[in-house]
Each structure stands twice: as C-alpha cells, then as structure tokens.
C-alpha positions in Angstrom: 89.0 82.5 198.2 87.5 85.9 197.2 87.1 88.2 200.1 83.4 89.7 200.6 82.8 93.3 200.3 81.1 95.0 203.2 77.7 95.0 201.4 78.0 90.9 200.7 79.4 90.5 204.5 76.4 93.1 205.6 73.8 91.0 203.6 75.3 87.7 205.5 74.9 88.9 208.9 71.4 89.9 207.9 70.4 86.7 206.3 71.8 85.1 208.9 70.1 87.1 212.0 66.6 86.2 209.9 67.4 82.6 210.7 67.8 82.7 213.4 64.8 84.8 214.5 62.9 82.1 212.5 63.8 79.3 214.7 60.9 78.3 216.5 61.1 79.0 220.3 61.3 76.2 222.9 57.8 75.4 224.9 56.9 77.4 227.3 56.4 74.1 229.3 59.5 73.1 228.4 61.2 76.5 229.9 59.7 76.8 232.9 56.8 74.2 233.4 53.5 76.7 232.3 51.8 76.2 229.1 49.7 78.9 227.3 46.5 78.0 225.9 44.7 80.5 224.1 41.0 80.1 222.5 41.2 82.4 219.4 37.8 83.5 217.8 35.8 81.7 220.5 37.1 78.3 219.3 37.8 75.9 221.4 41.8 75.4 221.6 43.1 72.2 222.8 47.0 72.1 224.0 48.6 68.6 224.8 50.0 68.9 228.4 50.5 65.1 229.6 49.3 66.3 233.1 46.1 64.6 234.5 45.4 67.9 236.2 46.1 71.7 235.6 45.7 74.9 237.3 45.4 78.0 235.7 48.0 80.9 237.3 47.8 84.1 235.2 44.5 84.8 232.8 45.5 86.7 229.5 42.2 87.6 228.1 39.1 90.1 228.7 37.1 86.8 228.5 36.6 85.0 231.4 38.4 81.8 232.2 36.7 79.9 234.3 37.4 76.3 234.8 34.7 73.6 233.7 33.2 76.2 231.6 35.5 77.4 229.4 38.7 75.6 230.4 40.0 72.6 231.7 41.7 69.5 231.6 41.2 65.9 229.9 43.3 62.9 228.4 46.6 64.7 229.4 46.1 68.0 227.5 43.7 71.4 228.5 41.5 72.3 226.4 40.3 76.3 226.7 37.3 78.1 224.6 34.7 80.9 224.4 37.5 83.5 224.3 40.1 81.9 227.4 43.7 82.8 227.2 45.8 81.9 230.0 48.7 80.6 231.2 48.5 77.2 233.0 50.6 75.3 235.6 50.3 71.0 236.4 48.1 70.8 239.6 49.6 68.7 242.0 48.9 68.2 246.1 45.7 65.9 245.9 42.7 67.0 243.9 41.3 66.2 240.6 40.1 68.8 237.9 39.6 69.5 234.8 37.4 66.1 233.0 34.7 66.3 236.1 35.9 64.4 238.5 38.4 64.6 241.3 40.4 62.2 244.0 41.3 63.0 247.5 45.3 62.2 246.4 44.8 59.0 248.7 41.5 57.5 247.2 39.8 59.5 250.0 41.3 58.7 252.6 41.0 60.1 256.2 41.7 64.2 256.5 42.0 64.1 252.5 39.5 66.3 250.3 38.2 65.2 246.8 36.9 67.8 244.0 34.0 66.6 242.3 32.5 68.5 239.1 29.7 68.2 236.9 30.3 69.1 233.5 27.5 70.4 231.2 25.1 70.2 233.5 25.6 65.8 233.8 25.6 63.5 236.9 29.2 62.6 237.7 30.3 60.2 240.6 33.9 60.4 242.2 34.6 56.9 244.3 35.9 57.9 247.8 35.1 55.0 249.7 33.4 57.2 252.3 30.2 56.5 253.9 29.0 59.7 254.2 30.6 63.5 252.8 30.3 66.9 253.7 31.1 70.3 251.5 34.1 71.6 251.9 34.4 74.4 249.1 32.2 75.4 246.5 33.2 75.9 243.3 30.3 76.4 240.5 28.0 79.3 240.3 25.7 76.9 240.0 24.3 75.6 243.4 25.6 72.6 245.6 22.7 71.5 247.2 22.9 68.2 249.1 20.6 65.8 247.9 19.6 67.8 245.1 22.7 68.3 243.0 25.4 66.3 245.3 25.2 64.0 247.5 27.0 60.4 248.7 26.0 57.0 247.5 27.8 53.6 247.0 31.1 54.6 248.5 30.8 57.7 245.6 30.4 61.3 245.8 27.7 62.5 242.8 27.6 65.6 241.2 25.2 67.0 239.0 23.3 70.5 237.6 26.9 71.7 237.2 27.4 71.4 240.8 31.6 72.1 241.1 33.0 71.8 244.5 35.2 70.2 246.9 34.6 67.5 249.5 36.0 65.6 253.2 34.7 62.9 254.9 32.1 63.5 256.8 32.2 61.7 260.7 29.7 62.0 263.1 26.6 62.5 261.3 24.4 61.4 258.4 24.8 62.9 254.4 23.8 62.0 251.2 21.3 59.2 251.3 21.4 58.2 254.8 24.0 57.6 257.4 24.2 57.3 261.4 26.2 59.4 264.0 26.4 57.6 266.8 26.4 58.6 270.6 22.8 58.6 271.8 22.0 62.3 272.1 24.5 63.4 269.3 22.8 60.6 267.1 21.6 61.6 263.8 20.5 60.8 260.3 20.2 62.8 257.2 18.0 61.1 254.7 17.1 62.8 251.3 14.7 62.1 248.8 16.6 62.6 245.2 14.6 62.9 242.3 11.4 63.2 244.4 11.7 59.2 244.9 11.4 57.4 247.7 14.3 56.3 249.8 14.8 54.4 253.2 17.6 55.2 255.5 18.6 52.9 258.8 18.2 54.3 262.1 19.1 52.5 265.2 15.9 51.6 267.2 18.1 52.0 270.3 17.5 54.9 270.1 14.3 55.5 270.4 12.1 57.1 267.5 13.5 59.5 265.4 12.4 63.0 265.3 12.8 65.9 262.4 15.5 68.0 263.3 16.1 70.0 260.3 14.6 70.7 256.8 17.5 70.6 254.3 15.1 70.9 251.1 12.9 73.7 250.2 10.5 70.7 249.3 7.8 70.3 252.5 9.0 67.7 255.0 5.8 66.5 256.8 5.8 63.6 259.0 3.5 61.3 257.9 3.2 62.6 254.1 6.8 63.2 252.9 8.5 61.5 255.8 8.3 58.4 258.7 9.8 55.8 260.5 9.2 52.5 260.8 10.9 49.2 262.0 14.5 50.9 262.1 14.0 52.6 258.8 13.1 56.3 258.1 11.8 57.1 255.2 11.5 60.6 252.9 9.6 61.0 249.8 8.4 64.2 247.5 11.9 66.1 247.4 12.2 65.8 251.8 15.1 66.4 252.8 16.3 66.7 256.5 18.1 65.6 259.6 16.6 63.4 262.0 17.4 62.8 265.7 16.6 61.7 269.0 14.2 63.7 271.4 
C-alpha cells in the first residue's frame, strides 16, 4: 500500500473531523431529561415529549413564555408560540397542565390540590369528586372569580374566561353552587347565580332561616329581588352571589 503524504493524511483528518461535527447531537431529553422548544418567527412550534405534563425551567427568549398562552402541553408533546423559547422539564408531584385541565395526583383526593385552566377563553371542567372547592393559587392574569369564572358543580371544578389556577377541597363551608358547613353557628352556604340564572341551593331548616352574610359578586344581592329562602332552599338570581348563615 502507498503511504500518504502529509497533505493527503492532513486532508483525511480534516475530512474526517467534518464528519464527525456533522453527526447530529443526541436529545437534549435524552441527555439530561429537558427539552428545548423554541417558536421561531412567532410560529407555533410543537416538540414531541411523551410527558402528560411539563414545566418550563429556564426561558430563552425576550418574548414572554407564559404557560396557556403561549406554551404548554398536550397529546404527549409541548407546543410553544408567539416568540417562546425555553427549556422544559416533565412535571411530576400531582398537578395537571398544559391542555386545560389538571388532577389532584389522587383524583382529588383529601389534602391533594388540582390545577384547572381555561384555554382561549372556554369553559373547562376538572372531575375531583369534591363537593365543594376553594382557590388555592392563582394562575391567569385573567381573574378567578367564584361563580363567575370558576366554580364547583357535579363532583367537577369549572373554569372559564381564561381563569388558570389551582384548587383543594374545600371543608367546612359552602362554594361553587351551593354547599353546607355544618355546626349550627359555623353553618353556612354559598350559593351563586352563574350566568345570571337562577339556582337553588339546600339549606338545613334546622337551622333556622338563613341570613346574608357576605356579597361575593359585584352584582346587587337583595333579599327578596336577587335572593330568598324558602322550604330548605335558598335561592340567588341576577349575578347574586354570597354566603349565607345563621343569625
């Protein structure tokens, strides 16, 4: 075999040192568990995770990231846009993100917190199983206003007007569309009139009849036009909302 010259064996190493420069780079996910998801051009950039849920953990670019707006996560990938680049890690410890809704880890159970978001400005429902649920920690600039954009019906948590936030179990006292607290003086009820409809809400006539302890709504709550009671019910109506209680 002909030995190179230094030029051939120089033009070797060279070629060779191209190569391997141009061998693509393992994943970031695959090296240390964070992917990088960047929205070039105000596109919207989807990168395939297989997470359910991801949390963002160092923002690259001058444009904001801001989850639900112009980031999040859905069908096992996150999807950024508007301008996002960050660097994302798989959210784990019980709470949902990302596609709207969330999970308390244990379906909502006891001591548990669930993170409910409405996306685009739509109505979401998160099952919990609770009867009633309080706010834990906003998360939206837009507001969280019970009975107006959140609130607890059917065993679900609803979210909507881009309400984002995080939610417990509420004991003790009435939320969403109703509810009792027991323990006569400590007995209450927060009813709430959603959509300016009607709704009824029990109350326990053993307790004698309810009075209007405090206007949650910046709609009027007046007893006999907006509110009442009768036969174990109260009643709100017009946007009311507010917790009732015992003289």
């Amino acid at each position: 075999m002909k030995p190179l010259s230094l030029a051939s064996l120089a033009v070797t190493l060279s070629l060779g040192a191209l190569g391997t420069l141009a061998l693509p780079a393992p994943s970031a996910h695959a090296q240390s568990g964070v992917v990088r998801c960047e929205s070039q051009n105000n596109r919207e950039r989807i990168c395939n995770t297989g997470w359910r849920n991801a949390q963002l953990v160092r923002q690259l670019s001058g444009s904001d990231c801001d989850e639900g707006r112009t980031w999040g996560s859905r069908n096992g990938s996150i999807w950024v846009t508007n301008g996002c680049r960050a660097e994302f890690v798989e959210a784990r410890g019980g709470w949902g993100g990302g596609n709207g809704g969330g999970w308390g880890g244990n379906n909502g159970r006891p001591g548990e917190t669930i993170r409910c978001e409405s996306q685009n400005n739509r109505e979401r429902s998160c099952p919990v199983g609770w009867r009633n649920a309080r706010l834990v920690r906003q998360l939206s600039g837009s507001p969280c206003n019970e009975g107006r954009t959140w609130g607890v019906r059917n065993g679900a948590v609803w979210v909507s007007g881009g309400c984002r936030a995080e939610f417990a179990e509420a004991r003790g006292w009435g939320g969403g569309g109703g509810g009792w607290g027991g323990g006569s003086s400590n007995y209450t009820v927060t009813c709430s009139s959603n959509n300016n409809r009607s709704q009824t809400c029990d109350w326990d006539e053993r307790q004698g009849r309810p009075v209007l302890q405090q206007q949650l709504s910046g709609s009027a709550c007046q007893e006999g036009r907006s509110w009442g009671y009768s036969r174990g019910q109260v009643w709100v109506s017009n946007g009311c909302r507010a917790r009732f209680g015992t003289r």
